[in-house]
C-alpha positions in Angstrom: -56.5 41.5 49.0 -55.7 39.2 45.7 -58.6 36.7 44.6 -56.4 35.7 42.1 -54.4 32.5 44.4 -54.9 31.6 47.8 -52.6 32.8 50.3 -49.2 30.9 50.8 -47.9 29.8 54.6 -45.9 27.5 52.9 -43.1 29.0 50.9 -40.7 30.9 52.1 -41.1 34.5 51.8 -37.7 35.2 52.4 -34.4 34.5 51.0 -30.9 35.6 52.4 -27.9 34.7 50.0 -24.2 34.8 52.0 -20.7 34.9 50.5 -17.6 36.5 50.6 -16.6 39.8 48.2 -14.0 38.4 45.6 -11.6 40.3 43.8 -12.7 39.5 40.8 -16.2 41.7 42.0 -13.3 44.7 42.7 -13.5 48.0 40.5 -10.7 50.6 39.6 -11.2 52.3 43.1 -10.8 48.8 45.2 -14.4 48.6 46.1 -16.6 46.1 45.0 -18.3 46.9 41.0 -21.8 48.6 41.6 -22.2 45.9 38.9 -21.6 43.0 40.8 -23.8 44.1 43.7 -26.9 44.7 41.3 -26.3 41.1 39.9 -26.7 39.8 43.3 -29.9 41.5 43.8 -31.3 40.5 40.8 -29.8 36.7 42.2 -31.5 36.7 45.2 -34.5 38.5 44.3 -35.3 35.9 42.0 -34.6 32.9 44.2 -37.3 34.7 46.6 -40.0 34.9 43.4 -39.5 31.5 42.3 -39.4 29.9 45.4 -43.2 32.2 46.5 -44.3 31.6 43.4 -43.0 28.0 42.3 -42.4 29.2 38.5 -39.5 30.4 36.3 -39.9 34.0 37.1 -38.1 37.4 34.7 -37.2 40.7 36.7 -39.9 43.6 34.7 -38.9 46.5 37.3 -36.1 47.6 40.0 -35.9 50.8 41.4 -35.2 52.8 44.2 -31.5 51.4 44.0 -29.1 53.1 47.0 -25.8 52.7 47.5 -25.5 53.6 50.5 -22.1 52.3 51.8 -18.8 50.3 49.8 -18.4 47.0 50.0 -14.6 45.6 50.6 -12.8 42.0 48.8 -13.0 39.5 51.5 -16.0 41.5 53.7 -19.0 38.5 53.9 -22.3 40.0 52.1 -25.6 39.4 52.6 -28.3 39.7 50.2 -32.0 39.8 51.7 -34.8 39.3 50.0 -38.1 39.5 51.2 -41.9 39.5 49.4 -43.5 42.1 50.0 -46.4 42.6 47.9 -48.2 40.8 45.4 -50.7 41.3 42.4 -52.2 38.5 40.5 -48.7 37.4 39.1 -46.3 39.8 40.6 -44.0 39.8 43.3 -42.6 43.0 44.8 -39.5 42.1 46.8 -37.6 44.2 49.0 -33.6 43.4 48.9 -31.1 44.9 51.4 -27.6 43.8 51.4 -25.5 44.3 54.4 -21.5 43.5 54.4 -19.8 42.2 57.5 -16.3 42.3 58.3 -15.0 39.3 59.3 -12.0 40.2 61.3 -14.1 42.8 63.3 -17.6 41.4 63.1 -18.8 45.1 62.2 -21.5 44.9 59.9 -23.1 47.4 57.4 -26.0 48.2 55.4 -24.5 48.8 51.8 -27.4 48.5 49.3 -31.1 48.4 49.8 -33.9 48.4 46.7 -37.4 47.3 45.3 -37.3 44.5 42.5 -40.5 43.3 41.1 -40.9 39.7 39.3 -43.6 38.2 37.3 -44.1 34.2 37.1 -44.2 32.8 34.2 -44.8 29.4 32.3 -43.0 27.7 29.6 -44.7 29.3 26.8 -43.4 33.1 28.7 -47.1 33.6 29.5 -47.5 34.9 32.9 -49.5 33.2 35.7 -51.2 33.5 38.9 -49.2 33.6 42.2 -49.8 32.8 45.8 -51.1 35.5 47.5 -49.0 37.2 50.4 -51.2 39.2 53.2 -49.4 41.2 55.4 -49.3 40.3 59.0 -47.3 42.8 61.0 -47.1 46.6 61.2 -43.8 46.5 59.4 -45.4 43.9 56.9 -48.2 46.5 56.2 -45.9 49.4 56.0 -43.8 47.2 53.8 -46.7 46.4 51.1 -47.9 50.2 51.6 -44.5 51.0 50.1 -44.5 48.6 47.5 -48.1 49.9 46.4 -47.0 53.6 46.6 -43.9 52.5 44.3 -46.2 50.8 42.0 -48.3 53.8 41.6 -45.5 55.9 41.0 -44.5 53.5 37.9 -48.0 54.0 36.4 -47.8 57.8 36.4 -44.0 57.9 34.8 -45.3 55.0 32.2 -48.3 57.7 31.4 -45.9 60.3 30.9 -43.1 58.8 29.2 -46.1 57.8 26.4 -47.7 61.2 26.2 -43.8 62.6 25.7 -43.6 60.2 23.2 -46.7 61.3 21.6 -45.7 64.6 21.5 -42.2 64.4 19.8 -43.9 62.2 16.9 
């Protein structure tokens, strides 16, 4: 558990952004720009940290992108984002994005990643954010992930420096 902020029941933990694929999202091959799709994340992702944390908030990590699915010109997307861990001014969010057709109503997962956030004041320092605590299974399986993920980053970062040390 986080000392650093209390927990919120307030804000929203969760954000879902909804709008049709445009063709001006399209790629060479008619699908929607892998581009596009990891602007939207980065879209609603924030809109979830800021509106957790209350601050101006700056992406510092994604990963774990898939694409698992296309996504068509005129299909209507979805972009979930969801808190899912927190550290004393970090958010990790969880994003899937889903595309439904609307002539069919068939719908699709198409995307699904981890983005992590950091609030931050006007001078870019960072500062202290709500706490989240899980409540469900699925919450604490979510925030186990997150944690596991977060781990993983410190070991790469520990190797990418030694490496670096090395080849100096």
């Amino acid at each position: 558990m986080n000392s650093h902020a209390q927990p919120s029941r307030q804000r929203p933990r969760e954000v879902t952004l909804r709008f049709l694929a445009e063709p001006t999202d399209v790629n060479f091959g008619g699908k929607v720009h892998g581009g596009a799709v990891m602007k939207w994340i980065d879209q609603a992702g924030y809109a979830c940290a800021v509106g957790w944390s209350g601050y101006y908030c700056v992406t510092v990590y994604v990963g774990g992108i898939r694409f698992h699915k296309p996504i068509f010109i005129g299909q209507i997307v979805e972009v979930n984002a969801k808190v899912i861990h927190t550290g004393t001014s970090s958010m990790h969010i969880t994003i899937d994005v889903s595309a439904t057709d609307p002539r069919t109503g068939g719908r699709k997962t198409t995307t699904s990643c981890l983005i992590v956030f950091v609030a931050v004041d006007g001078g870019g320092d960072t500062v202290p954010v709500p706490s989240w605590l899980p409540e469900t299974e699925e919450d604490k399986r979510l925030e186990q992930h997150a944690k596991q993920m977060a781990k993983v980053r410190k070991e790469q970062d520990e190797e990418m420096l030694i490496a670096a040390s090395v080849e100096q």
